[in-house]
C-alpha positions in Angstrom: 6.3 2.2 -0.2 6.1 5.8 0.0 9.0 7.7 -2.8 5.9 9.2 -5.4 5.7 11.9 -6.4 1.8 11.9 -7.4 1.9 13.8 -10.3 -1.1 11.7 -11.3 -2.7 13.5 -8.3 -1.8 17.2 -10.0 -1.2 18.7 -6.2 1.6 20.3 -4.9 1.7 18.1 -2.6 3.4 14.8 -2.5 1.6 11.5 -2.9 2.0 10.2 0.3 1.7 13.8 1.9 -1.6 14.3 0.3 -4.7 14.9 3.0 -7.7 12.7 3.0 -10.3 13.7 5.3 -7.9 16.2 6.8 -4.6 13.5 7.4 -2.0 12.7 5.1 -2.2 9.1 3.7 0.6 7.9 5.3 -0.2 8.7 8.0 -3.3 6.5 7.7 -1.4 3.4 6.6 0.7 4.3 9.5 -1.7 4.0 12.1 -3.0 0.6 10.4 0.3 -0.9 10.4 0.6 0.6 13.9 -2.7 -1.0 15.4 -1.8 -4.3 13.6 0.1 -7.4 14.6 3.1 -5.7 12.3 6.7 -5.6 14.2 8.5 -3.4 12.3 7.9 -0.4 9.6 10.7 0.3 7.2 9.0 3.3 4.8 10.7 3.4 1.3 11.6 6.5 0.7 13.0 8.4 -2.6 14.6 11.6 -4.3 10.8 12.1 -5.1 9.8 12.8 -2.2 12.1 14.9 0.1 9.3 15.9 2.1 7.6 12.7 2.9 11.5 11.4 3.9 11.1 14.6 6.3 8.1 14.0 7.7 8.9 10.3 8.5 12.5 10.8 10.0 12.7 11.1 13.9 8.9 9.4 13.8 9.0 6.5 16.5 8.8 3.0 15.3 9.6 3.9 11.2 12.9 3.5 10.2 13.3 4.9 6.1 15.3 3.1 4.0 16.1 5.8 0.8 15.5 3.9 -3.0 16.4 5.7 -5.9 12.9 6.8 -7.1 13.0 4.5 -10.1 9.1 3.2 -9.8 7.2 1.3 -7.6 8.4 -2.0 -8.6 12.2 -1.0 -8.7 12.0 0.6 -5.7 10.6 -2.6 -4.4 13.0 -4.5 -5.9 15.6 -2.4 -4.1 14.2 -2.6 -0.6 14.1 -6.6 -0.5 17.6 -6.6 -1.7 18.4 -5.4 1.8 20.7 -7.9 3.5 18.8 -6.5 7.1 15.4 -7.6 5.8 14.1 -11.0 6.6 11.0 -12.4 5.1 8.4 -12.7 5.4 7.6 -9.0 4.2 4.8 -7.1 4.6 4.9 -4.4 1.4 1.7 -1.5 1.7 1.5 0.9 -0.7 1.4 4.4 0.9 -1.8 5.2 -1.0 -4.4 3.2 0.6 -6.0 5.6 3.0 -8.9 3.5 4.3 -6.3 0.7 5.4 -6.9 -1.2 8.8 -5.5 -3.2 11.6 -8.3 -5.8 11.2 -7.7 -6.0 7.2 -3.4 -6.1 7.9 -3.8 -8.6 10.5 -6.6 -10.9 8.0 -4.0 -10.6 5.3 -1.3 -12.0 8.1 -3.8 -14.8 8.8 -3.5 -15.6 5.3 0.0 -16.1 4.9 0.2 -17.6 8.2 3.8 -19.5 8.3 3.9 -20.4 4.7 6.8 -19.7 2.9 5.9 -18.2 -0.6 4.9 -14.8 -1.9 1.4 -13.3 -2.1 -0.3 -10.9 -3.9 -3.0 -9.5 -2.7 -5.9 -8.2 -5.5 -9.3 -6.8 -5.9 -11.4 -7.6 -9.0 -11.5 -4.7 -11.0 -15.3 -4.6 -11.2 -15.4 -3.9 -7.6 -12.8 -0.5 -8.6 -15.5 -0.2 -11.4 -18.6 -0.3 -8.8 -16.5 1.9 -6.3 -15.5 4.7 -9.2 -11.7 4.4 -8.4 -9.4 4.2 -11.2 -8.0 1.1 -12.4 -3.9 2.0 -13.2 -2.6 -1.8 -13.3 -3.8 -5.5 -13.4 -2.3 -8.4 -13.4 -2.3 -9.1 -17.1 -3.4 -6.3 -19.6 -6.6 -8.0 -19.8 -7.5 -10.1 -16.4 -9.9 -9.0 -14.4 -7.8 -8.7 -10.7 -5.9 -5.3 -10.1 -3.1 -5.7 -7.9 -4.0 -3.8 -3.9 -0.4 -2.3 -3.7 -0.3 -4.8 -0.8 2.2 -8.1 -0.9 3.9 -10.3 1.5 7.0 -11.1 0.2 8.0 -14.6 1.4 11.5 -16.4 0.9 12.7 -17.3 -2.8 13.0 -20.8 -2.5 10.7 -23.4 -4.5 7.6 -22.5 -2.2 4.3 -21.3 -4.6 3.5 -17.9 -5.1 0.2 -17.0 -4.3 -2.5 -14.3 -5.4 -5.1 -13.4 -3.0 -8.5 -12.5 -4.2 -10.3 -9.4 -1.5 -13.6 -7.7 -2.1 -12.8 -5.5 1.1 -13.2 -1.9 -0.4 -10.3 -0.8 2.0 -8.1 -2.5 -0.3 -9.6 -1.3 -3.8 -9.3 2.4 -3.4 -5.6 3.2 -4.7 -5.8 7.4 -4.5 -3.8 8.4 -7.5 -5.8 10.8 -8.9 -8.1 13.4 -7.6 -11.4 11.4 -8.1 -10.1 8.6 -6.0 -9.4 11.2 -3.4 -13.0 12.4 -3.1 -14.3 8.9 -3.0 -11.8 7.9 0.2 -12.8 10.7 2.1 -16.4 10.1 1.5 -16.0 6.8 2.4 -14.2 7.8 5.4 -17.2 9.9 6.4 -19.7 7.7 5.7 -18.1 4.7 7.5 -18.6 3.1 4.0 -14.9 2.1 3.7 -15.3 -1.3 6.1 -15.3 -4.7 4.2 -18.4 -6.8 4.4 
């Protein structure tokens, strides 16, 4: 999912354009999904974000599919709706630079062959203890903010899940300029691996 804009971000650039540590987020989801067990990467794309669709086109093994721009969930909405798209579904957010292999592939794990949906969280004192922002949680007031990471199973009867993570790859979201500077300190500490 990569159509922001980032205007949360207040850069010129677009969100999933936007360097940390010197390489443009996507770019770092890319080489996680890359280095996972992941077959195929379809990157969402919208009006929003012309030049993320431009950097992305002609790049081997991403194909774009174009959404309308609409929000995350929307745009979301619109991708699965693709008759080409089998689930299970993989869904990354393009705005988790400290993303990797090992944490795709445990989420993978996790899902195994099961047929439902899951939602992969954080608890939002760990976003606290980290000093990233907190934009959305499950509920106005629970305590689990969603990663921006899903696996979208089929829509038949099997249960929905929500998977808990305290893997600080997962809990820093960069949508503001604050979360920025965290990732790439973390990225040059080597502080961004779970424990």
């Amino acid at each position: 999912m990569c159509g922001g804009e980032g205007t949360r971000l207040e850069s010129p650039r677009e969100k999933p354009l936007y360097p940390i540590a010197g390489t443009a987020m996507i770019d770092r989801v890319l080489s996680a999904l890359g280095g996972s067990r992941v077959e195929t990467v379809y990157a969402a794309v919208s009006p929003n974000a012309p030049e993320t669709r431009t950097h992305l086109e002609g790049r081997d093994g991403v194909r774009t599919i174009e959404t309308a721009g609409d929000g995350y969930v929307a745009d979301l909405v619109a991708v699965l709706e693709r008759p080409a798209l089998d689930p299970p579904i993989l869904t990354v957010a393009a705005d988790l630079p400290l993303l990797e292999a090992t944490v795709v592939d445990r989420i993978l794990a996790a899902h195994g062959d099961g047929c439902g949906s899951r939602t992969v969280c954080v608890p939002a004192a760990l976003k606290r203890r980290l000093g990233v922002s907190i934009d959305s949680r499950l509920a106005p007031d629970d305590h689990l903010a969603p990663t921006g990471v899903n696996v979208v199973g089929t829509t038949d009867d099997s249960p929905s899940m929500t998977d808990v993570s305290y893997d600080p790859r997962l809990a820093v979201n960069v949508n503001r300029r604050e979360d920025a500077r965290l990732a790439a300190d973390r990225l040059r500490t080597g502080d961004g691996e779970g424990r």
